[in-house]
Each structure stands twice: as C-alpha cells, then as structure tokens.
N, C-alpha and C positions, 0 to 999 in steps of 0.2 A: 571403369572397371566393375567386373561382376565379382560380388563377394556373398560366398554361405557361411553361414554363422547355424552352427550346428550346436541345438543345445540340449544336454545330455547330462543333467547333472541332479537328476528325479530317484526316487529312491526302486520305485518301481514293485511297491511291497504286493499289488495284488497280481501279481503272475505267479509268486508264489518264486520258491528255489531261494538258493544261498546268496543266491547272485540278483542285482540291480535289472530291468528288464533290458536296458543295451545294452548288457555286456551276458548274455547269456546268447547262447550260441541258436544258429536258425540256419539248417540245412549247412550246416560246417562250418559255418563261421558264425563271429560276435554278430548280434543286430547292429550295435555304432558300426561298425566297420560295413557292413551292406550299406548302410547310409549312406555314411560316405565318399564310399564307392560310386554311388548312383551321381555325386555331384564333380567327383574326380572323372567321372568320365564322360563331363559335357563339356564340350570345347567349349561353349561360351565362360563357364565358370573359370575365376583367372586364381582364385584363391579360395582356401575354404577354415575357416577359423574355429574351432571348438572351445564348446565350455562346460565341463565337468566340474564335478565336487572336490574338494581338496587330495583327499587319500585315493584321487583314481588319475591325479595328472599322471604319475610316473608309467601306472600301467597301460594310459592312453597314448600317451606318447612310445612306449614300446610295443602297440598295438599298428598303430603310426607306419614305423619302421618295419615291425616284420612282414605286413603286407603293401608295404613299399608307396603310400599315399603321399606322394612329392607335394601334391598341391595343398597339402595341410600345411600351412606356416605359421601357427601359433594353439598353444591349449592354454587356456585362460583357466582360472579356476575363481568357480561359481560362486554365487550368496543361498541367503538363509532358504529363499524361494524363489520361480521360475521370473516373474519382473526381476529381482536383483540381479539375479545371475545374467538375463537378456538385457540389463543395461552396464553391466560389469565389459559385457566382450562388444556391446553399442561405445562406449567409455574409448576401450581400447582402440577400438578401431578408428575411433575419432581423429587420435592420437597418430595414426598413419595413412591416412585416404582424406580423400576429397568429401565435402558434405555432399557431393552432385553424384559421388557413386552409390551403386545400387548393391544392396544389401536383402539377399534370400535368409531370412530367419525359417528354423527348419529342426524340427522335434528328431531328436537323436533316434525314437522310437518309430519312426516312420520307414522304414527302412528299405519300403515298393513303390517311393516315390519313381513314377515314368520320365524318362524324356523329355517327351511330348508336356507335362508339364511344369518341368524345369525353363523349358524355352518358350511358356507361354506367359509365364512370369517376369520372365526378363523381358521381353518383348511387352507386354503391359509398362512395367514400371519405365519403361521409355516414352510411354503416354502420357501414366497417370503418377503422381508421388506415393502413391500408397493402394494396396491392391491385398486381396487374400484367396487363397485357394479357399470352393466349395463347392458342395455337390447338394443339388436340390433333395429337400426329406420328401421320402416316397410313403412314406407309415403315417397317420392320423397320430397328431402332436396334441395328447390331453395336458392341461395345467391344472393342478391342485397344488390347491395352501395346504391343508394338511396331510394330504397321505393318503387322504381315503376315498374321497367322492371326488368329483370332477366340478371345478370350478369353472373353467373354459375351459373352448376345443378354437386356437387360434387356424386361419384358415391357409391350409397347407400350402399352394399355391406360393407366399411371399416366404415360407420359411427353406432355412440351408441351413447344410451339416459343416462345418467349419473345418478345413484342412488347412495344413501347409505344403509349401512353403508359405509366407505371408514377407511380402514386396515391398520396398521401399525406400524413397534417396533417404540415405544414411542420414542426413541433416534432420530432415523431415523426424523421423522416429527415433532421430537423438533430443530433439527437441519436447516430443512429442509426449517421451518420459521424465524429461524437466519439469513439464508443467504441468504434468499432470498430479494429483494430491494422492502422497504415499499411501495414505490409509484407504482409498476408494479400493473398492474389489475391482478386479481384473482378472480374464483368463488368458487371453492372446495381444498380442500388439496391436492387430488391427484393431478390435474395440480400444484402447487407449486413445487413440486417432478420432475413434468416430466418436466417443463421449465428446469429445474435444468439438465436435461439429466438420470434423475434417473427411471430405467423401474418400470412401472405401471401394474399390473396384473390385468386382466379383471375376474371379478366373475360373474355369472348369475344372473340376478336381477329376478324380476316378474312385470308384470303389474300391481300388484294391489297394490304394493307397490310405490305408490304416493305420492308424494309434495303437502298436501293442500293449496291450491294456491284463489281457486276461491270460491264463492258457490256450480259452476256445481262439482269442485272435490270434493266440502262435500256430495254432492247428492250420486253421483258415490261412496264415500267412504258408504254410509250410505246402498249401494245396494251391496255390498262387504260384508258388517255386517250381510245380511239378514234382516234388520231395517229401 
C-alpha cells in the first residue's frame, strides 16, 4: 500500500496574513487542499493521512469534505514541533498498516508537487527503504560562522536543495525516530535516517515544486498556476 502522510501543522508566521500558510488560499483555493489534491489524484496513492494542529482538525476535516478528498482517511492532530507531529501520524499509522508499506511524508506547504514525482518516489521506495526528493544547488553555497565573512565555499557539485515528498517503508522510519535522541536537531526524516548511517536515496525533485515560505513564493507559486 502506498500511503501520504501530509503534514500541515507549521504556524506558517512568515507569509505574513491572519491565516497559517496552508490554509491561505492560492488561485481559489486553500494551499493544504492543492496538496492534497496533487496526491488524491495519483492512482498509485491508495490513502492520504493528515496532521494538523489541534484547533484546525475540525476545519481540516470540513475542508476534506467540501472539496470531496475520499482518499483522506484520517486527520491526526500534531505535537509541539514538525518531528513530533511526523512521528505522531508515523505512530498511527503503525497502528493500521503493514511495516513493508510505503509511506510519502510530504509538507502541507508544497502544494506543486508533479506527477511525475509522486511516481518516482514510489517507484524508488520499492528499491530502496528510504529515499528523498532533491534538486541539485545551481548558486555558489558560502558558509560562515558568524554572519560576515566567509568561512568556506563547499564545492557545489556534491550539494542538493532538499524537497519532498521524502520515501520510505513505514517500519524503516518508524523505527528510525525510536532511536533516534529527542534532543539532536533535525529538519527532515531523511536526515534522521542518514545520522543513523542509513543510505538515503536521491530522487529528482523540480523547481517548481516549492516550500511556501514567503509572499514572493505565493507569487512565484501563483505564476506556476498560470494565475
């Protein structure tokens, strides 16, 4: 079984507005709901699980319904920060699937995730137990310690910009946040895996497949749409 685990539960304070950045609307509809959408309508996906913040299950789930997402069957509701909350609906789903099924974790905020790499993820994680969407960095990557000069210029060539979705048997990256130590910093699942020593598989992402982050990425998302 292919399962997306769609998580959505970020406060979303730099795009600025009253509103969270998924739930703020992108060419007529909520961003969560584009998402969504993008995973509801690939045949491979057999289910798509959400995990929002406490005071947005009801309006998620009536989000759910009004634009008629059948293949959403459950909204979790999230922890204090983005690991808890991706091992909160990892937890659940434990609870009703197979460790051997394969689980698309996948940022609520992404919402021009393509096709093409929906089904290149799933088709990976039928290889490899763990796998992440990326796209090679085209811009010279300086690193400074403090802020001002330039420490290193690591050499672009081996670096990537990290997207999702981010792949993997269910087992694998339930396990993978067991043992890994609460307190280590983390940004994405895959790195949990790979601190761990566990190979990470590189999938092709797209440009246009974005983190709404800003206003400029609503813009840029909204000239994406043709909108």
């Amino acid at each position: 079984m292919n399962i997306a685990l769609i998580l959505a539960g970020g406060s979303g304070t730099r795009l600025g507005g009253s509103l969270p950045k998924q739930y703020q609307e992108l060419a007529g509809k909520p961003v969560l709901v584009r998402t969504i959408s993008a995973f509801q309508q690939q045949d491979e996906i057999d289910e798509i699980h959400l995990v929002c913040a406490k005071n947005w299950v009801a309006p998620v789930k009536m989000l759910v319904q009004k634009y008629a997402l059948e293949k959403v069957v459950q909204v979790i509701t999230g922890g204090a920060d983005r690991r808890e909350s991706c091992f909160r609906g990892l937890s659940s789903l434990m609870k009703q699937h197979s460790p051997e099924d394969i689980v698309l974790i996948h940022d609520g905020a992404r919402p021009l995730v393509s096709s093409r790499i929906i089904t290149d993820c799933i088709a990976a994680a039928q290889k490899w137990p763990a796998s992440t969407t990326a796209i090679p960095v085209q811009d010279t990557i300086l690193d400074s310690e403090e802020g001002e000069w330039i420490s290193s210029v690591p050499e672009r060539s081996r670096l990537y910009a990290v997207q999702t979705p981010q792949t993997f048997r269910l087992g694998v990256i339930y396990q993978g946040h067991l043992a890994f130590p609460p307190d280590s910093p983390v940004t994405d699942d895959a790195g949990i895996l790979a601190a761990q020593g566990i190979s990470v598989h590189l999938v092709e992402g797209d440009k246009r497949n974005l983190k709404l982050t800003t206003q400029e990425d609503l813009e840029i998302a909204r000239i994406f749409l043709g909108r």
